[in-house]
C-alpha positions in Angstrom: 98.8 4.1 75.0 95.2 4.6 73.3 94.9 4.1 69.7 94.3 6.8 67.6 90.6 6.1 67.3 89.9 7.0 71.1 91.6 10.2 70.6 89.6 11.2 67.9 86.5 10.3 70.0 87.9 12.1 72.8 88.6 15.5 70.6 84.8 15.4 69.1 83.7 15.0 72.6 85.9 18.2 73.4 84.3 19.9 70.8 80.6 18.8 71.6 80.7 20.4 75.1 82.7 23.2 74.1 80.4 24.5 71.6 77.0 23.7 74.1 79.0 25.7 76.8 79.2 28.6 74.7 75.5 28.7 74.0 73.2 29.4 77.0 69.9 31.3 77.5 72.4 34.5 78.7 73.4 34.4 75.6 70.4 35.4 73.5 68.8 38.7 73.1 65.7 39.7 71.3 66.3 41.4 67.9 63.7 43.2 66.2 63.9 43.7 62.0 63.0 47.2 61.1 61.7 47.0 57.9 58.2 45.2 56.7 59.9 43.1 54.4 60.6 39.3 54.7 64.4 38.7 55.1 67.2 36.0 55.8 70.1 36.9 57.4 72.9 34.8 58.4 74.5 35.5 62.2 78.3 36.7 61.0 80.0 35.3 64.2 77.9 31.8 64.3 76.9 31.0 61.1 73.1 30.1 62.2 70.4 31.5 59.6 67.7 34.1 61.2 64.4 34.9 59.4 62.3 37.8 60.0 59.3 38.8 58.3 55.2 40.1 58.9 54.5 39.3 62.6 57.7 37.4 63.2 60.0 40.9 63.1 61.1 39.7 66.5 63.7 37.1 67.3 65.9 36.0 69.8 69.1 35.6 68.5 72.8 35.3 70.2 74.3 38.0 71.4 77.5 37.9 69.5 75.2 37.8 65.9 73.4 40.6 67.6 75.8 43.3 67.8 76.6 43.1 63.9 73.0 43.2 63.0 72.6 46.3 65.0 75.0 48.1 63.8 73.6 47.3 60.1 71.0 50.2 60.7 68.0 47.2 59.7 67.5 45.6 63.6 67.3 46.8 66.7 67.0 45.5 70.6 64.3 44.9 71.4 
């Protein structure tokens, strides 16, 4: 019977390659911001922070983010 120390370890391991499993290059698509303003936007499914502005309007970004900034009318695929 482990102690309840390996178990935690083991369950933060879990975690570790679950999450790195769900992120591969497949994954990503390239999202272009429409306007010719500088903007922030946080991915609605994954939390991670995009920015876009002047010659950076073009981004890869995951694919799960990048269906809800498309349908915001301000990105498109590029």
């Amino acid at each position: 019977m482990g102690c309840c120390g390996q178990q935690r370890a083991t369950l933060v391991q879990n975690k570790t390659t679950s999450a790195s499993t769900h992120q591969s290059a497949d994954s990503l698509v390239n999202i272009r911001f429409t306007q010719t303003s500088a903007v922030m936007v946080r991915g609605p499914v994954t939390g991670k922070h995009y920015q876009f502005h002047g010659t950076a309007n073009t981004q890869r970004v995951d694919s799960r983010d990048a269906a809800a900034l498309v349908k915001s009318g301000y990105f498109q695929r590029a």
